[in-house]
N, C-alpha and C positions, 0 to 999 in steps of 0.2 A: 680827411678824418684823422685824427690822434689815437696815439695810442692811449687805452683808456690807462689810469693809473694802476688799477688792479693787474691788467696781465703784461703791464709792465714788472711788478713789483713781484709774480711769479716767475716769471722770466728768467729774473736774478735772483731769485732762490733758487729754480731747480738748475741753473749752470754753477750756484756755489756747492751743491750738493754733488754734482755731478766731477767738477773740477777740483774742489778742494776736502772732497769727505765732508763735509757739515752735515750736520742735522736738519732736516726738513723744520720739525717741531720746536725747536728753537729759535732758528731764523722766524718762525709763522708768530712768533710772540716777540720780533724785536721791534725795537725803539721806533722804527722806519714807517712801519705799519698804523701807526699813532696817529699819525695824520689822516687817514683814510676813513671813508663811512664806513658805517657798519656793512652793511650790504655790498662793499670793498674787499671789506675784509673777510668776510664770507667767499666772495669770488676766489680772492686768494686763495685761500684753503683750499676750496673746492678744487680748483687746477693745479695746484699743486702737489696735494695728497693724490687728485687722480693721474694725475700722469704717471706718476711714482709705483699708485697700486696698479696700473694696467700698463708696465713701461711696455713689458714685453706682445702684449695685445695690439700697442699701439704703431712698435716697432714694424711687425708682421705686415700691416695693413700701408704704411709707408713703404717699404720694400715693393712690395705688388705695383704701387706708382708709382719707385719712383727706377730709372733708369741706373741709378752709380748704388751699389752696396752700400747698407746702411751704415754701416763699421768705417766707413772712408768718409763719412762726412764731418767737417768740422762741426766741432760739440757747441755753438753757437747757432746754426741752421738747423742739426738734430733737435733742438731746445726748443727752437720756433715750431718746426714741423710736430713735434709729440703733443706740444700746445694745442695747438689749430686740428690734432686728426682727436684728441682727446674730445673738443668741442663739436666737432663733426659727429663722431658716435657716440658722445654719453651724454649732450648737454643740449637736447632737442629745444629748448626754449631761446637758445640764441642761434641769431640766422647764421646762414652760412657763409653770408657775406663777412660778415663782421669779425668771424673763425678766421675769414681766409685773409682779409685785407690787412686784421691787424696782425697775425700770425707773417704774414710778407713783411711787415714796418718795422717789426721786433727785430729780422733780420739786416734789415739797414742799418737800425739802431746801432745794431753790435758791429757796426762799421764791413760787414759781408753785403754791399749790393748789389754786387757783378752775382750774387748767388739768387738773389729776388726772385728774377725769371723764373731760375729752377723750382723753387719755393711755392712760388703761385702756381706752375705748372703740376705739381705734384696733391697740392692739395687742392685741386679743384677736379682731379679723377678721385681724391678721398671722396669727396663730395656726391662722387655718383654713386647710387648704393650698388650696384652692379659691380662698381671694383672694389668696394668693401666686402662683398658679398664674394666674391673670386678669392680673396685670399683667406678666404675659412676652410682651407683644407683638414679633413677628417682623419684621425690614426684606429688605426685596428687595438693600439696598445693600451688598456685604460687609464696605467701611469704617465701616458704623453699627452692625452686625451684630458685628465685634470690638472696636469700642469700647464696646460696650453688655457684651457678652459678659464682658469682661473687669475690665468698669469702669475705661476710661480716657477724658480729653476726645478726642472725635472728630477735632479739628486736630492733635494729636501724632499720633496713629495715621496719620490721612492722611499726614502729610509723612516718617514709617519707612517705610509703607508703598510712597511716593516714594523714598525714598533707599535703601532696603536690599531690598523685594521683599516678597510678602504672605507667605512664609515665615516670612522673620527677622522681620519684624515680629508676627506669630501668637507667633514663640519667645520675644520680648521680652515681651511684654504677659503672657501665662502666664508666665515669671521673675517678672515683677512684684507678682506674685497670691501668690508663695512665698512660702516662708519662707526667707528665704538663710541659707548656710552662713556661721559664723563662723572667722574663719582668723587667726591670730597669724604673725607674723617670728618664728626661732627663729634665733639666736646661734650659743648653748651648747648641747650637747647635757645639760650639769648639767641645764639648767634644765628640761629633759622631763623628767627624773626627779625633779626636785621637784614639779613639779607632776604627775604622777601618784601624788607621797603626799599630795597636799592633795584628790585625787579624781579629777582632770580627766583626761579620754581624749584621746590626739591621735591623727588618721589623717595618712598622705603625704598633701599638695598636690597638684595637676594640675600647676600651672604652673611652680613654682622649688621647688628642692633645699631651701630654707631652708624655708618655709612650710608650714605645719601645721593643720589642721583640727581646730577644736576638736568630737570626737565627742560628750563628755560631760562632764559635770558641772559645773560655773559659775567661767570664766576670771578676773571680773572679783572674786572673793571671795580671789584667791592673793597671798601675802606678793610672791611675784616682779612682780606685775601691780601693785600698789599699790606698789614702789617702782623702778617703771620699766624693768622688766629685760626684759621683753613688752610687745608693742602687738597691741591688735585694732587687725589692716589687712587689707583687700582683698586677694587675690592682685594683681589687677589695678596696685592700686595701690602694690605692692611692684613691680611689673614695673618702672612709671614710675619709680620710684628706681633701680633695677637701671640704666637704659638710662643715669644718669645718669654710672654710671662712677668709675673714679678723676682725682683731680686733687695738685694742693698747696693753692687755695685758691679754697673752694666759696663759692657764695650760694645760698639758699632765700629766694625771694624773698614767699613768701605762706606761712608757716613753719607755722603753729598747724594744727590741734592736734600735731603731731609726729613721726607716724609719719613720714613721708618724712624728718625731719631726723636720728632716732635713725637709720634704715638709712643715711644718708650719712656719718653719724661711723661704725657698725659698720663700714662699706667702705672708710673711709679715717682711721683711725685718729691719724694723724701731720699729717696739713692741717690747714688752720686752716676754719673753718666758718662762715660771716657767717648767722645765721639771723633775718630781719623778718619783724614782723607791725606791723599798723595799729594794732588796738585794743588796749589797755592791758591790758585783765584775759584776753586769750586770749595775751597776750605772758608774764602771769605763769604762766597755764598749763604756757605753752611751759617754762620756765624749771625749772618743778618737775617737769614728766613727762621731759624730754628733759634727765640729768645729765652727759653728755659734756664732760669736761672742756677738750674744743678745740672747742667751740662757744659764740660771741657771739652773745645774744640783744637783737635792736635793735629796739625798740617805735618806729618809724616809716614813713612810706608809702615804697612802692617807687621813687612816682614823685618822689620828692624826696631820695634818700640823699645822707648827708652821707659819701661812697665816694669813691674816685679811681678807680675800676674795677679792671682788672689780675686778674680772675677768670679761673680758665683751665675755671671748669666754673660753667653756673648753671643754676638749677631755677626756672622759674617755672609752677608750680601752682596757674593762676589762679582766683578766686572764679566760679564758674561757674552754669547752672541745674541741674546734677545730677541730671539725665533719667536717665542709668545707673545709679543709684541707688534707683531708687524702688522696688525689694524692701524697702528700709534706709528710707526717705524717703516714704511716699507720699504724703504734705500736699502735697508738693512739685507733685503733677502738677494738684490743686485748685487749686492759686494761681496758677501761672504763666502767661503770656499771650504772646504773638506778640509784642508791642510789649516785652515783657522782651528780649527777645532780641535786638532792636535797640539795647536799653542795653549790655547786655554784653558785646556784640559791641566798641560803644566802648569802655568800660573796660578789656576782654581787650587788643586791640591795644594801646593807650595802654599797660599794664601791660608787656605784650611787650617794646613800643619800649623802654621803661626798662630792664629785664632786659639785651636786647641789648648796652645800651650800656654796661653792666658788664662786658666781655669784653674777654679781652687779643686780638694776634691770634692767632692759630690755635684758640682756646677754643672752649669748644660752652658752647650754649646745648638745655635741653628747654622745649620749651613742651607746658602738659598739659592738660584737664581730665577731670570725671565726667561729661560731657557728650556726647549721643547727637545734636546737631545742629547741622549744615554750618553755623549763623552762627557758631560760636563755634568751631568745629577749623580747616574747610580755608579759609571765608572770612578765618577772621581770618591765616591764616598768608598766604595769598596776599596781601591787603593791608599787610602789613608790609613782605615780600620786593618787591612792586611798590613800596614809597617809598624802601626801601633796599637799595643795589646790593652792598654792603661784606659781604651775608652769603649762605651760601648753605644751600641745603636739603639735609642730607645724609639718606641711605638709612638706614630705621631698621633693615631688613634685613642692617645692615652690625651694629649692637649686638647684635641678638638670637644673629647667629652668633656672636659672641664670648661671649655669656653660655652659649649649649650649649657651646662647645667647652669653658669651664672648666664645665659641669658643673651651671652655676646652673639654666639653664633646662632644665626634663625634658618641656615639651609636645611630643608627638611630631610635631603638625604646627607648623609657626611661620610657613612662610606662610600658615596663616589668620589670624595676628595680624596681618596688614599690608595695608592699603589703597593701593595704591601704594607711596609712599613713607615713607608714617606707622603709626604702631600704631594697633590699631586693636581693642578688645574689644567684643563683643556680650552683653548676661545675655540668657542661655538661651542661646545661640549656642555661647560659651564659658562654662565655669563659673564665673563671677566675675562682677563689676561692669560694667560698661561706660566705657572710659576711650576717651581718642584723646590721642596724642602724635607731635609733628614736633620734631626734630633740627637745630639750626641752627648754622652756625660761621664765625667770623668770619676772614674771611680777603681781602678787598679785591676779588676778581673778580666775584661776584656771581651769583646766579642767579633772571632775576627771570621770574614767573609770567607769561604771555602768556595772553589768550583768556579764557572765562565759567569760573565754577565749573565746566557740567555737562561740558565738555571732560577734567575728568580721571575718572578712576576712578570706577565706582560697588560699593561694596562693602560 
């Protein structure tokens, strides 16, 4: 029997993820995959994203069978085996033969056969529920207890659990474990009716009157989507553009891939649009997905523009660790560490400061990220506003109402989106991503943060 093409073609995404940092979701949309059925490529997905959200579930349950520590194995055998113990316990409609034989072949493949034996031997006690069922060992601790549960590191769930309460954080961790909805920015009302003669099902949004939920059939295969006229974006992350408003002339200051620069030209059609990105090949990106004809795309860093300022609106949508994300992402929650966050916590402000000083006066400034933690939302905004007197923190409370009153915004409560004085989404909470965004404007009086972090809000 062959390897089927699909958990061949999983195989080698989750060892480039694994080996080289890549992204799941990008490799799942490459060139390679084009060949494959639909129903292919649906597998892929499916083994790929689950292995990813359930690495540490599936780690635990190979350890119990297998003899040598899981940490000592070569990450071409670990790859196979997360494969095949994935299909053993979450994918009851394919037999277990087929888990374990081709899960063995994947292993030859990658030139490990002298390891086969071991392979098969291991994943054929996964196969008994009895040794599935043996290594579910239970904690007294509730925070070990949901981090196990849901397969997340134990330090993130701690510090949700800290900042948002064992609720939200339960709601988060189950979001995370989903499957997230796909949702597109809608323009034109044309363009729903074309893309329901290419297949595709759209439901209303929760959040904005424009936003559209892709129900059915595959967005990224439509003539409109391949030539820019739709973006897969977050609700969440259409709010963040939304808050940003009209102006005469905007800056995006961390641009790529696009979506927040297309909804700033859709909303202001007549400004001019300064849109940067750092690196070269996601600035060409930018260039070809984002055709708005009043938008400059500037492949350089923010913290260096060659600007005079005079922006009366800017978006900085900083590189972030994109914890809200990890229904979309979930490498991301394997990789990242405490000590990241001290990094980008610098980089975030640093970026800020730059952003800021691109404002005329009275301009507004957003500062945003996909990120679910205080070193990168309310730390970084309070350190900014404590070095500089010249801006002040305005009420996001004060945008959203203008976006209900014109109609854009249809969530029925919208103080839940607000932590104080910032946005503020939760996945599972709300239905979307998890974003945080603060309001900033430059105007010379100042309004600067006094007192600890844990003095304001907790939400």
């Amino acid at each position: 029997m062959a390897i089927s093409a699909a958990r061949a073609a999983a195989f080698d995404i989750l060892l480039r993820v694994q080996e080289a940092d890549a992204y799941a979701s990008e490799l799942l949309h490459a060139g390679r995959l084009d060949k494959l059925t639909t129903a292919d490529r649906a597998l892929v997905t499916e083994l790929v994203m689950g292995v990813l959200r359930w690495r540490s579930r599936l780690d635990e349950t190979i350890a119990a069978a297998s003899a040598r520590p899981v940490g000592k194995l070569d990450a071409e055998v670990l790859t196979a085996l997360r494969l095949g113990a994935y299909q053993l316990q979450f994918l009851s409609r394919i037999p277990a033969r087929v888990a374990i034989h081709e899960s063995v072949e994947l292993v030859k493949r990658a030139h490990m056969r002298s390891a086969a034996p071991f392979a098969n031997a291991v994943l054929r006690k996964l196969a008994d529920a009895k040794t599935r069922q043996s290594s579910e060992t239970a904690s007294d601790d509730p925070i070990t207890s949901l981090a196990r549960e849901f397969a997340h590191p134990e330090w993130l769930v701690k510090r949700w659990v800290t900042e948002f309460g064992p609720q939200r954080a339960l709601a988060i961790c189950g979001h995370d474990q989903q499957i997230p909805k796909t949702a597109i920015r809608l323009d034109n009302l044309d363009v729903a009716e074309e893309l329901a003669s290419e297949g595709v099902e759209l439901a209303p949004a929760a959040l904005l009157a424009s936003a559209r939920i892709v129900a059915g059939g595959d967005i990224t295969h439509t003539l409109a989507f391949r030539e820019g006229r739709v973006f897969i974006q977050d609700e969440a992350s259409q709010l963040v553009a939304a808050l940003v408003g009209m102006g005469s002339r905007l800056l995006d200051c961390c641009a790529a891939p696009g979506g927040k620069t297309a909804a700033l030209a859709a909303r202001n059609p007549t400004a001019e649009i300064v849109a940067v990105e750092l690196h070269t090949h996601r600035a060409e990106l930018l260039r070809k997905r984002v055709r708005a004809g009043n938008i400059q795309v500037l492949n350089a860093s923010v913290l260096d523009l060659p600007l005079q300022g005079s922006f009366d609106r800017v978006l900085a949508d900083v590189p972030c660790s994109g914890t809200g994300t990890l229904a979309r992402n979930p490498e991301i929650k394997w990789r990242l560490t405490p000590e990241d966050l001290r990094d980008l916590h610098t980089r975030q402000a640093a970026i800020l400061e730059a952003a800021l000083r691109q404002l005329t006066a009275g301009g507004r400034a957003i500062y945003s990220t996909c990120s679910l933690q205080r070193e990168e939302n309310e730390d970084v905004v309070e350190d900014v506003l404590r070095a500089h007197a010249e801006y002040e923190l305005r009420d996001c409370r004060e945008e959203l109402e203008r976006l209900r009153k014109t109609g854009e915004l249809v969530w029925g409560d919208p103080d839940s989106l607000l932590c104080g004085k910032f946005l503020r989404t939760l996945p599972g909470v709300q239905p979307c991503d998890g974003f945080f965004a603060a309001v900033f404007e430059k105007s010379g009086r100042g309004l600067q943060c006094k007192g600890p972090a844990r003095s304001r809000p907790v939400c």
